[in-house]
N, C-alpha and C positions, 0 to 999 in steps of 0.2 A: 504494500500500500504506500504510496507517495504521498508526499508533503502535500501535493496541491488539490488532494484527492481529500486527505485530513481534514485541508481548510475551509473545501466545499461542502465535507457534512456538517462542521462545527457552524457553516456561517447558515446554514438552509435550516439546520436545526435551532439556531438563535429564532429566527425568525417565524420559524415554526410553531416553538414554543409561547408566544407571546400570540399568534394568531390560535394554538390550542385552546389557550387560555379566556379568550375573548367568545370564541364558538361555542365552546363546551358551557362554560357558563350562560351566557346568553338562550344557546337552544336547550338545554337542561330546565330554566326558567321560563322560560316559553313552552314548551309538551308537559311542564310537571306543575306548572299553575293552574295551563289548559285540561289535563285529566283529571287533577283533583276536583274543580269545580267549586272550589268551598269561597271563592272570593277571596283567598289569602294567596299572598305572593310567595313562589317554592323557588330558593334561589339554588337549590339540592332535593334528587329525586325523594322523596316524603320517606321510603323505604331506609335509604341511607342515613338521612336525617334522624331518624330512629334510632338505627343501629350503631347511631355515632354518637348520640345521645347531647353534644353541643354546638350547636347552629357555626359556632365560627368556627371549631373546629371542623365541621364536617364540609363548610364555604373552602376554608383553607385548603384541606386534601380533594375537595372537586376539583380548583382552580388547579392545583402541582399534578393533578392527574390526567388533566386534560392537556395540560401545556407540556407534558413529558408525553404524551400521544400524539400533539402534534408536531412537537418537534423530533419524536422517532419516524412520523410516517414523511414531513418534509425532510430531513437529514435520509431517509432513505432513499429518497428519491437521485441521492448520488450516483445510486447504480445504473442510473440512465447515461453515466459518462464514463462506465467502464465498459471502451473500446472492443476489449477479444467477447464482449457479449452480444448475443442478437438481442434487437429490441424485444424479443417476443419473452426470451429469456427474464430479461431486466424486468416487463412488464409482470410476469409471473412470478417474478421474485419478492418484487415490491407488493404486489397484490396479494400472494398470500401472508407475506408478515405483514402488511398492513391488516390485516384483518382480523389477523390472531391478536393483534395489539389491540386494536378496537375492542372484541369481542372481550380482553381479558378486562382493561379498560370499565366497559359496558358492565361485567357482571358485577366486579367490585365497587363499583360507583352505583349500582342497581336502577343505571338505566335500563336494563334488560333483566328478566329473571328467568334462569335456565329452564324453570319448570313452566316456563309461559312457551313452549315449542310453536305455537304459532306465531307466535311475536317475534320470537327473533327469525323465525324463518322469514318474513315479513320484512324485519331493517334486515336481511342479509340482503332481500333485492334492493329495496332502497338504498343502500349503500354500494352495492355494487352496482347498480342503475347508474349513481353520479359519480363511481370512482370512472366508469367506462363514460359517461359523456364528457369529465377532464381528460382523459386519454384520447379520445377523438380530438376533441379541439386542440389539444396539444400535436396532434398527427397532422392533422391538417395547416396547423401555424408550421408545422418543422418543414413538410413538403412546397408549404410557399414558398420559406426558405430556403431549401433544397433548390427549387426554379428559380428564385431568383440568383442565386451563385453558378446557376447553369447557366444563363442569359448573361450575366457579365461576366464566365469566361469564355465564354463562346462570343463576345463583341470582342475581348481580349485576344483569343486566338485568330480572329478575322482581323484584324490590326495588326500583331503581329507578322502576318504572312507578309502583307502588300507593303 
């Protein structure tokens, strides 16, 4: 593993972690305000909150939980720049531990509960629904870019000749 390889998961996962942080919190209090129903604001899924048994305790380890999720799954996204892999490779690599992260994530934070099988089979498609619509748009920004780098060496090589 090289230095610049290092620096790219440290700096993706910086970044990560602070967008973890913001997500998780925010949609945790947005699905667990909206399913409780009671008119009270859930800033932590009402289960957790429970079994945490102190509100800012349990705020604390949501926010470090969710920011160490998102800064595992952006810092992994490293592996999209190691060269001897095929994209398909990298993509599958990233997708499954992203998910295993999620789903470990997910259960300890009790946004998901194992013995709810329909639910989480449920966010598995939703989740994977929008890991694969970021991979598309991400495919189709790279193959712009791909043509456009074909178009200006291909002006380059017609220049060139004459």
């Amino acid at each position: 593993m090289n230095k610049t390889f290092s620096q790219k998961v440290i700096f993706l996962s910086s970044i990560g972690f602070s967008a973890g942080m913001l997500f998780g919190v925010m949609l945790t209090a947005i699905l667990s305000t909206a399913n409780a129903g009671d008119g009270r604001l859930y800033v932590c899924a009402p289960g957790f909150l429970e079994s945490i048994g102190n509100p800012i305790l349990a705020l604390f380890l949501e926010m470090t939980v969710s920011g160490l999720l998102g800064a595992f799954c952006t810092g992994l996204s490293a592996v999209y720049s190691i060269e001897e892999w095929s994209p398909l490779k990298a993509t599958l690599i990233h997708y499954i531990l992203s998910m295993t992260a999620y789903y470990c994530a997910a259960f300890f934070l009790r946004w998901l509960s194992p013995k709810n099988i329909r639910y989480c089979i449920l966010w598995f498609f939703l989740v994977t629904a929008g890991y694969a619509m970021i991979w598309v748009i991400g495919y189709i920004a790279d193959r712009k870019e791909i043509s456009r780098l074909n178009k200006e060496l291909n002006v380059w090589k017609s220049g060139k000749v004459q």
